[in-house]
Steps between C-alpha positions, in 0.01 A plus 500: 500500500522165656519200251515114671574276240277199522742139594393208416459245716775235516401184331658162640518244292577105601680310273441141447824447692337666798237285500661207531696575759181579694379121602338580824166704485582671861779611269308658214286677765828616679598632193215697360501644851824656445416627099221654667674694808748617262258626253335700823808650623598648130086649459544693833884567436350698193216611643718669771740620257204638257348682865850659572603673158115636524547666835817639386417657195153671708733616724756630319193690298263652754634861667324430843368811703366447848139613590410616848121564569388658845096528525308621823132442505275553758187362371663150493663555819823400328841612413700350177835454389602326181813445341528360133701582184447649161672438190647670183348795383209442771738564753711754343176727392337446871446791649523445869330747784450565828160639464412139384697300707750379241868496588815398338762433746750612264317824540616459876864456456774808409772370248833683451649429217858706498690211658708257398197227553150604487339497859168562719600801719173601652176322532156664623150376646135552430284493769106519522231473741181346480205532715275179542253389783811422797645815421777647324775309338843601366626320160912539409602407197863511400726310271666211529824565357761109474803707415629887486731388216278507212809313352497207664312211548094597575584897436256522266226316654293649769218426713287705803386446820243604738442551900123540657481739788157504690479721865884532457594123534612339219266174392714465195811547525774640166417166270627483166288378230792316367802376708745434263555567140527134352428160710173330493362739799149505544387926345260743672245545298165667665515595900141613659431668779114427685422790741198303680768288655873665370570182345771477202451243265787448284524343128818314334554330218805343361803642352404327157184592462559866594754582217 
């Protein structure tokens, strides 16, 4: 649990010296400009510190597992993708399948862990095909994997990514959801395919906002 202790403001007080040393009024005003910019920059300096020690502690509390969604429906002449997160025992108690389009792209990845340094040996795809009014169109989904050594820096974060085949041509070519594992990217959120005109319309939202 997260406690921020309140702080109280800073209080200036002029002495009776100050005042007399302040003759001219351009003076005063010159003054309580200052007192004033200084009380601003200590409010957001705590504000900022108060913002940071609240992201870390979420952070440092939430078990993240990736969700991959793949839907193909015809009716709506559409193909989806979405990619978002659970949390906790949400995540943890998720049971992801194929029959309903729900992958985990840890689920994609082979892990040997008889080495020295825990590493990503082996990684697999899914792919699906989907039937709309232009025809038939291939979906690959496989995971985006930042390093092998699950040791290092970004081993234990992972991502996917996806390529659209349609008539054997690739209109989409292997794009990751996510690029990179930290960074203010811009995150892959929802990608849909139209099959009246084999458009792909493609959703992001920022790194902050996703986690």
């Amino acid at each position: 649990m997260l406690v921020i202790h309140k702080v109280n403001e800073p209080i200036v007080r002029l002495k009776k010296e100050t005042y007399c040393k302040i003759k001219h009024p351009g003076e005063s005003l010159l003054f309580a400009q200052r007192v004033s910019m200084d009380m601003m920059k200590q409010k957001l300096l705590l504000i900022f510190l108060a913002a940071n020690v609240y992201t870390t502690g979420v952070f440092a509390s939430d078990t993240i597992y990736p969700l991959i969604t793949y839907s193909c429906d015809p009716k709506t002449d559409t193909i989806t993708l979405t990619n978002s997160l659970l949390k906790n025992n949400e995540g943890a108690s998720y049971k992801y399948s194929d029959e309903d389009g729900t992958y985990s792209p840890w689920n994609l990845v082979e892990i040997d862990r008889r080495t020295e340094h825990t590493r990503i040996v082996k990684t697999k795809k899914i792919n699906k095909t989907c039937k709309l009014s232009s025809g038939k169109y291939n979906i690959t989904i496989e995971p985006q994997v930042f390093s092998k050594n699950m040791d290092r820096s970004c081993g234990t974060s992972i991502s996917a990514a996806f390529t659209v085949t349609f008539d054997g041509f690739d209109i989409k070519e292997r794009t990751p959801f996510e690029d990179y594992c930290h960074g203010n990217s811009l995150i892959i959120t929802q990608v849909t395919v139209f099959g009246k005109t084999s458009e792909i319309k493609i959703k992001r939202t920022p790194r902050y906002k996703f986690y």
